[in-house]
VMD Tcl script that draws the C-alpha trace (Angstrom):
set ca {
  {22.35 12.95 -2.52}
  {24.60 15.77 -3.12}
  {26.93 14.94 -5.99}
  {30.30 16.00 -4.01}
  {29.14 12.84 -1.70}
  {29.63 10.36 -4.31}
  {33.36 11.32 -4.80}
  {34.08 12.58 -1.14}
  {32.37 9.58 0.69}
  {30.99 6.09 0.97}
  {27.62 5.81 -0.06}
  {25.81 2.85 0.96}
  {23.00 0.98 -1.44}
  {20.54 -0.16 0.49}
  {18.29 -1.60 -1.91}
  {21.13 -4.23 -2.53}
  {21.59 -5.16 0.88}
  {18.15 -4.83 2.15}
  {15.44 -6.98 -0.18}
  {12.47 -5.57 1.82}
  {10.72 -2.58 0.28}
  {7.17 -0.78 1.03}
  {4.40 -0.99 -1.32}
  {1.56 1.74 -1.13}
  {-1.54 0.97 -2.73}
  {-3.95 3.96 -3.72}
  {-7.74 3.35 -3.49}
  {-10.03 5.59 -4.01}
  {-13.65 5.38 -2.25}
  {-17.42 6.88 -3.39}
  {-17.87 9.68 -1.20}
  {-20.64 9.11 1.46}
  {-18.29 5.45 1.96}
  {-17.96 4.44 5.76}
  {-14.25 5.14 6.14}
  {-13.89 3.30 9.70}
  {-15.01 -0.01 7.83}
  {-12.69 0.74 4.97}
  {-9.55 0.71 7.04}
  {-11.06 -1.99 8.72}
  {-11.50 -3.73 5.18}
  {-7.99 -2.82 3.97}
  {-5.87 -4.01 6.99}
  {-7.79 -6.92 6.75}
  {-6.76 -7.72 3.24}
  {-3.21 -6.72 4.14}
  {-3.02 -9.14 7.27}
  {-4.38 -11.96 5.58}
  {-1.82 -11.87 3.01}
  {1.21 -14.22 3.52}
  {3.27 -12.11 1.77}
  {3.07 -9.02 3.56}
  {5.33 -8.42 6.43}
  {3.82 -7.98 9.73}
  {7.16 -5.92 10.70}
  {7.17 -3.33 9.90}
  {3.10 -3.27 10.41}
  {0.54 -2.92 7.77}
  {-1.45 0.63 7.77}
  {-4.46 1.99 6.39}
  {-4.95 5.68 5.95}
  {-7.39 7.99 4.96}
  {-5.30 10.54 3.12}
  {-7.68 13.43 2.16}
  {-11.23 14.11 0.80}
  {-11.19 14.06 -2.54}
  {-13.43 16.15 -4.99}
  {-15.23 12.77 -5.88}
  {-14.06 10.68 -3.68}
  {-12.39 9.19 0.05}
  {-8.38 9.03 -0.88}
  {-6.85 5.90 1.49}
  {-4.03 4.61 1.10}
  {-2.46 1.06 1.80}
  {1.17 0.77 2.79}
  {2.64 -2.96 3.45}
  {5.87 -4.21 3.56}
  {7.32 -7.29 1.34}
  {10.57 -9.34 1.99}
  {11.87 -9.50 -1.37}
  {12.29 -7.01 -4.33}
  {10.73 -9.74 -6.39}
  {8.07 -9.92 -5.25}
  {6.16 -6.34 -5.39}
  {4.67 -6.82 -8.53}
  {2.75 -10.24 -7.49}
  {2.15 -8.44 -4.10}
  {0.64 -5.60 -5.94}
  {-1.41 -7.62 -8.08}
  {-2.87 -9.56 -5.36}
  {-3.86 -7.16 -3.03}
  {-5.42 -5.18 -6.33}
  {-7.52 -7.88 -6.87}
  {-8.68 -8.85 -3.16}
  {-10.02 -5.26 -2.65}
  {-11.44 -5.25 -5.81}
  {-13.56 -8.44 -4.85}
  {-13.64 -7.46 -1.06}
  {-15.44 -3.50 -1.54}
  {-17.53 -5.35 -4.10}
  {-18.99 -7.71 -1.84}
  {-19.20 -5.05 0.90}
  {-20.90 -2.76 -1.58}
  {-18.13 -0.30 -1.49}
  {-17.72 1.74 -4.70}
  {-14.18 2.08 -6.23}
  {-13.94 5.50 -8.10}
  {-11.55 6.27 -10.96}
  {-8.86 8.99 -10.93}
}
mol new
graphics top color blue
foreach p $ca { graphics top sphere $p radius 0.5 }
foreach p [lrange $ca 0 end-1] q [lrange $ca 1 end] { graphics top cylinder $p $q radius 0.2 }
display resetview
């Protein structure tokens, strides 16, 4: 935002009048990975969550190939500010468990 805007005009906040915000959750995949069955995974995960919104939908992408690795990405929607860090944290550890028991490999950065 152009400073001029801040003394000419209104500017409107909308992080204090509008509580939800998007999360986007970066996993990285083992090359060689089924990608169709890891979007499949992470919507999944997303869906099943009560505290993601299901409007504005949930969406899986697969970003780019990596040097090492398959980058995806998850991007969800919670109600409430509050809340993103216990969203985070929850959906971090369900796709941890879920690509284990799939036999998915996580890679590092």
């Amino acid at each position: 935002v152009p400073n001029k805007i801040f003394i000419t005009q209104q500017l409107t906040n909308w992080t204090l009048s509008d509580q939800i915000t998007r999360l986007i959750i970066p996993v990285r995949i083992a090359r060689g990975s089924d990608s169709n069955k890891v979007s499949a995974l992470l919507l999944e995960i997303a869906k099943n969550n009560p505290m993601v919104l299901r409007d504005p939908e949930p969406a899986a992408l697969f970003l780019e190939f990596g040097s090492n690795a398959l980058n995806f990405e998850l991007r969800v929607f919670v109600g409430q500010i509050s809340d993103r860090v216990k969203l985070t944290h929850q959906l971090h550890l369900e796709i941890n468990r879920r690509f284990a028991e799939e036999g998915i490999d996580l890679v590092s950065p």
